[in-house]
C-alpha positions as CSV (number, residue, x, y, z in Angstrom):
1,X,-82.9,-134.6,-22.1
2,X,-81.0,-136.9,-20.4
3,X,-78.9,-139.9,-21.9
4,X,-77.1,-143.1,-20.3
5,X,-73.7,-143.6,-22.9
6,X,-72.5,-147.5,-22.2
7,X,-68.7,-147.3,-24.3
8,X,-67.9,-150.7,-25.0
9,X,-63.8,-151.6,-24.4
10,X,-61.8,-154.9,-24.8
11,X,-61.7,-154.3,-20.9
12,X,-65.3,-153.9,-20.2
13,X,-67.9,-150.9,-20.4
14,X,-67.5,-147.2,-19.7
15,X,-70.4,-145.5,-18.7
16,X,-71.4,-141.7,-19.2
17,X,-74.6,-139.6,-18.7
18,X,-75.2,-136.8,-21.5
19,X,-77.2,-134.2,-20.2
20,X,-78.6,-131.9,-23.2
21,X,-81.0,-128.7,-22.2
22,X,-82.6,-127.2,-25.2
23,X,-80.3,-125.1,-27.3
24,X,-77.2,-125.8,-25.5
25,X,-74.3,-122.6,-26.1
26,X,-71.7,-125.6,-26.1
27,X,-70.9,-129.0,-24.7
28,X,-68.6,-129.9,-21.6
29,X,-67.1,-133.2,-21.8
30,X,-66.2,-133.8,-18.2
31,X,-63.7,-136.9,-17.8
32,X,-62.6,-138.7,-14.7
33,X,-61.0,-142.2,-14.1
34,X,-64.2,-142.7,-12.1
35,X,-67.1,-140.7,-10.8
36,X,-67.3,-139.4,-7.2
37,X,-69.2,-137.0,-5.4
38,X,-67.1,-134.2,-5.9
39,X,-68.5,-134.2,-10.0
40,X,-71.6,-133.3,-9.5
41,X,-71.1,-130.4,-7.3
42,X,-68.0,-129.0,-10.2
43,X,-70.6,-129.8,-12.5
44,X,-74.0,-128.6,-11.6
45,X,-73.3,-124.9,-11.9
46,X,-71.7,-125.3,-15.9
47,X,-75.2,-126.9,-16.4
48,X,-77.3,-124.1,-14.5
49,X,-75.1,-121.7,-17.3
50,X,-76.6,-123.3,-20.2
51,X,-74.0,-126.0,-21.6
52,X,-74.9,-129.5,-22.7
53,X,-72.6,-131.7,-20.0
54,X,-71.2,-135.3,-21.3
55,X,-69.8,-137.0,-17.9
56,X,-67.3,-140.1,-18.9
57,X,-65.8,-142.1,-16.9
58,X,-62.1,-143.2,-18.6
59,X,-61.5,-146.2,-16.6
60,X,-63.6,-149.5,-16.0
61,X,-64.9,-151.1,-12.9
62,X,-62.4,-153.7,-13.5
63,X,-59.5,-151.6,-14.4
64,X,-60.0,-149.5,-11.1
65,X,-58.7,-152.5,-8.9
66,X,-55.4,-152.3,-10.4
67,X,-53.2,-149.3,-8.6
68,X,-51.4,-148.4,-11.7
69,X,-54.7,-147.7,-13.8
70,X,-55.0,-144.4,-13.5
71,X,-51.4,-143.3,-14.0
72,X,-51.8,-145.2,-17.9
73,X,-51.6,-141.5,-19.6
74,X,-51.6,-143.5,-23.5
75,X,-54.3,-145.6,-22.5
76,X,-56.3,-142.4,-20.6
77,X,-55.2,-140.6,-23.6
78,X,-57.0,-143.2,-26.2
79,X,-59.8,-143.6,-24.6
80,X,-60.5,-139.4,-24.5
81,X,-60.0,-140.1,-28.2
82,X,-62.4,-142.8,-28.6
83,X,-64.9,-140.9,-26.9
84,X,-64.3,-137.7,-29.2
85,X,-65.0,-139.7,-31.9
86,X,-68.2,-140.5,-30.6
87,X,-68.8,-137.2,-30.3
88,X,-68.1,-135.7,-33.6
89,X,-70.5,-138.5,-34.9
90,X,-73.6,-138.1,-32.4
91,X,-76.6,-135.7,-33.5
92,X,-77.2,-134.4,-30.3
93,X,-73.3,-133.7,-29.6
94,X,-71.7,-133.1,-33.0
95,X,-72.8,-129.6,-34.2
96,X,-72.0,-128.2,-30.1
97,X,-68.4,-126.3,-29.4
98,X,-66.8,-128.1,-27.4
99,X,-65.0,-127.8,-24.2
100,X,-63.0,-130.3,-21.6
101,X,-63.0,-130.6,-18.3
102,X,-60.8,-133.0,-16.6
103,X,-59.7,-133.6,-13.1
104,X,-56.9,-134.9,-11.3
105,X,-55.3,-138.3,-13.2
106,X,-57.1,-137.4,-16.6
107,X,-55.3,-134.1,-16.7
108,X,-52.2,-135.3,-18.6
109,X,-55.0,-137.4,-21.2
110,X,-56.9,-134.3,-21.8
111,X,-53.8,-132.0,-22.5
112,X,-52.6,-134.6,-25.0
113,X,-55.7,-135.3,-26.7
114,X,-56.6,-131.6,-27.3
115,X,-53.6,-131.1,-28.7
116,X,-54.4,-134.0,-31.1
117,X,-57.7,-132.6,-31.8
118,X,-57.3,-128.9,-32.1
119,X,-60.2,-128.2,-34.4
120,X,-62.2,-129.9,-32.4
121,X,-61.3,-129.0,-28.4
122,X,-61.9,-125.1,-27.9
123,X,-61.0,-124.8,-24.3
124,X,-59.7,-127.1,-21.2
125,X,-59.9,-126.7,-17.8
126,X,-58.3,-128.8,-15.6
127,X,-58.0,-129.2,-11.6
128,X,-55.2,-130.6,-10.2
129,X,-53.3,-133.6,-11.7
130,X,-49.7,-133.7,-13.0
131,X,-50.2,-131.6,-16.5
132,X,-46.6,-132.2,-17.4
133,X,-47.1,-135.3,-18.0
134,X,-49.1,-135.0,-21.0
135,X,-45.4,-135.0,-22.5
136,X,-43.4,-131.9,-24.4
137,X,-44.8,-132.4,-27.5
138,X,-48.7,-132.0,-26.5
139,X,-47.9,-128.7,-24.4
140,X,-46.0,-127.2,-27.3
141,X,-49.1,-128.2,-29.8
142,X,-51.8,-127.1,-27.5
143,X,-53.7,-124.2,-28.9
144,X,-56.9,-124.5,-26.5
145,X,-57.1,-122.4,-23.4
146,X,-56.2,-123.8,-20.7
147,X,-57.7,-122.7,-17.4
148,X,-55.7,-124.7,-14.2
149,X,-57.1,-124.9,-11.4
150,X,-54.6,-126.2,-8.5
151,X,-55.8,-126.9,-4.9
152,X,-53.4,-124.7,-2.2
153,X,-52.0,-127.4,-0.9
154,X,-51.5,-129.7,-4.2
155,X,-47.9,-129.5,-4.3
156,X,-47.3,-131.9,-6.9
157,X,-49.9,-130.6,-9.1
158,X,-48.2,-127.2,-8.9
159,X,-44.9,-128.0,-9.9
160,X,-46.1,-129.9,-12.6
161,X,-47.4,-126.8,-13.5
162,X,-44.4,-124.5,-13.5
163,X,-42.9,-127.1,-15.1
164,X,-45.3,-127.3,-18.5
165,X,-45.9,-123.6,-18.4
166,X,-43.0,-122.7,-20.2
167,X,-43.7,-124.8,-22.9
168,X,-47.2,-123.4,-23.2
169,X,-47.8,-121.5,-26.2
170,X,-51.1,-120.9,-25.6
171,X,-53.4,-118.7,-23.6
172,X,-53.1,-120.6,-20.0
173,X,-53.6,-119.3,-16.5
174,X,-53.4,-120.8,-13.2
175,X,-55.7,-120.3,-9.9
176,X,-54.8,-121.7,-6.6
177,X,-57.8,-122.9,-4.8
178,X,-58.8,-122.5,-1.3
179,X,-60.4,-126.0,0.7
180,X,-63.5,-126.4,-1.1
181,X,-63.4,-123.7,-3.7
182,X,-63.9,-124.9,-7.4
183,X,-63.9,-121.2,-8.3
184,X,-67.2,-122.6,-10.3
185,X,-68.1,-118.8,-12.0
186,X,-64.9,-118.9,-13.3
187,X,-64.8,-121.8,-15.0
188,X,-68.3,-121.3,-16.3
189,X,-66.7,-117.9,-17.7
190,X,-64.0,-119.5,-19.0
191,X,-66.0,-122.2,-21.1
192,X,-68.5,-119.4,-22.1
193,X,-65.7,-116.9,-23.7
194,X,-63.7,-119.8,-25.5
195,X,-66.5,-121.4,-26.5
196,X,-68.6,-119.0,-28.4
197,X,-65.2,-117.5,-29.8
């Protein structure tokens, strides 16, 4: 089963694409500002595994004109909420563990709201992105593993890294990636074990 999510905003629509197999072993929300290319190939092999995959986009058409949008961490961050919420009340998506996948400027957003939502986020992975930013607080709270996946030559993303990690609590690990390695067995391993604990 496939499903087209329109998530109305003051600022316009986001749009998502719920892709539900029968008898799903969880559900990966994978969040973006806006979709490229690059989604579908991190995302096809989590499917092939078995999980349900909800695909959001955080940001509207609109919004993406504006330089700054994507570095709005409270407004990336409220949104990921709102659409949680939709979640925990959806029949196809309620009753699922649930896992996050974020990448690049909806790293921070995803640390932060999984720390908000504990009971409800089992397991994060996130590739590249400035994970600090998520602020103190969040990377103190978060109890969801947190699987980080960093691109070799991400600099930024990896010192943001170093930087949070010792205010990680949690089980986290990092993995450098090689150009055009999305280390996509891992991650699928890494949903499967946290989810199903």
């Amino acid at each position: 089963m496939i499903r087209h999510i329109v998530f109305r905003t003051p600022h316009g629509s986001l749009h998502g694409q719920l892709e539900h197999p029968e008898n799903p072993r969880g559900l990966i929300l994978a969040i973006r500002s806006h979709r490229s290319p690059e989604d579908d190939a991190m995302l096809a092999p989590l499917a092939a595994s078995g999980f349900a995959i909800l695909a959001m986009d955080l940001l509207t058409a609109h919004e993406l004109q504006f330089a700054d949008a994507t570095q709005n961490v409270p407004r990336l961050a409220q949104r990921l909420l709102d659409v949680l919420e939709l979640i925990r009340n959806d029949g196809d998506m309620q009753d699922l563990a649930l896992g996050i996948h974020a990448r690049s400027d909806t790293t921070p957003a995803a640390v932060r709201c999984a720390a908000q939502r504990d009971i409800q986020v089992k397991a994060l992975v996130c590739h590249g992105g400035l994970v600090d930013r998520a602020g103190l607080q969040a990377l103190e709270l978060l109890t969801a593993p947190l699987l980080m996946l960093v691109d070799q030559d991400d600099i930024p993303a990896s010192a943001a890294y170093q930087r949070a990690a010792s205010h990680l609590s949690g089980k986290h690990l990092l993995r450098l990636l090689a150009a055009g390695d999305h280390r996509q067995a891992e991650v699928a391993a890494w949903f499967a074990e946290h989810l199903s604990a």
